[in-house]
C-alpha positions in Angstrom: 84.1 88.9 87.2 82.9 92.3 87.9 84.7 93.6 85.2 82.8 91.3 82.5 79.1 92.2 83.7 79.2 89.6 86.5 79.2 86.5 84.0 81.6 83.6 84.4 84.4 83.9 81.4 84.4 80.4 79.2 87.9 78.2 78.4 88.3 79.9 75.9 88.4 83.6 77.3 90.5 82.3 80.3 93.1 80.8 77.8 92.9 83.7 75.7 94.0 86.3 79.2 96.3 83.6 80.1 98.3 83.0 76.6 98.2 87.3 76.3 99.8 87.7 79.9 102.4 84.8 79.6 106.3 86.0 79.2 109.2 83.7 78.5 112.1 84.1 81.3 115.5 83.7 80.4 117.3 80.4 82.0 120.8 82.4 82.4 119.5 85.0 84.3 118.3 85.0 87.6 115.3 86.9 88.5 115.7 89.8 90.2 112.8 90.0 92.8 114.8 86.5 94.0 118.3 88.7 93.9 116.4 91.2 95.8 115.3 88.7 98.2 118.6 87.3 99.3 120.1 90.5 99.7 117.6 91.5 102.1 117.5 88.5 104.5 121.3 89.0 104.5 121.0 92.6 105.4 118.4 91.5 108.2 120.7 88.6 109.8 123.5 90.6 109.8 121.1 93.4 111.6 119.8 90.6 113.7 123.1 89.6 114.8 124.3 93.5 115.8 121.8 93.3 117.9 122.3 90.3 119.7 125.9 91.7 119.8 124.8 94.8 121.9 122.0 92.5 124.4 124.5 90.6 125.3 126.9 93.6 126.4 124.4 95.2 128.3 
């Protein structure tokens, strides 16, 4: 709102932002910030799980 003068934006307007900002995915590829995701909790378990390895030779 502060960027419009403070006044509410109508339907219209907010329809307008939405439709301009809207991007059609692909459905064969996966997205990547998911791909990114996995690869990190799989880099953490398996850091996790070191760990545990050398706690429970100490």
């Amino acid at each position: 709102m502060e960027s419009n003068g403070g006044k509410g934006l109508s339907k219209a307007e907010i329809e307008m932002f939405n439709l301009e900002h809207i991007s059609d995915a692909p459905d064969n590829k996966p997205d990547l910030q998911v791909i990114l995701d996995r690869e990190r909790q799989k880099a953490l378990k398996k850091r996790c799980k070191k760990l545990r390895q050398r706690m429970v030779f100490r």
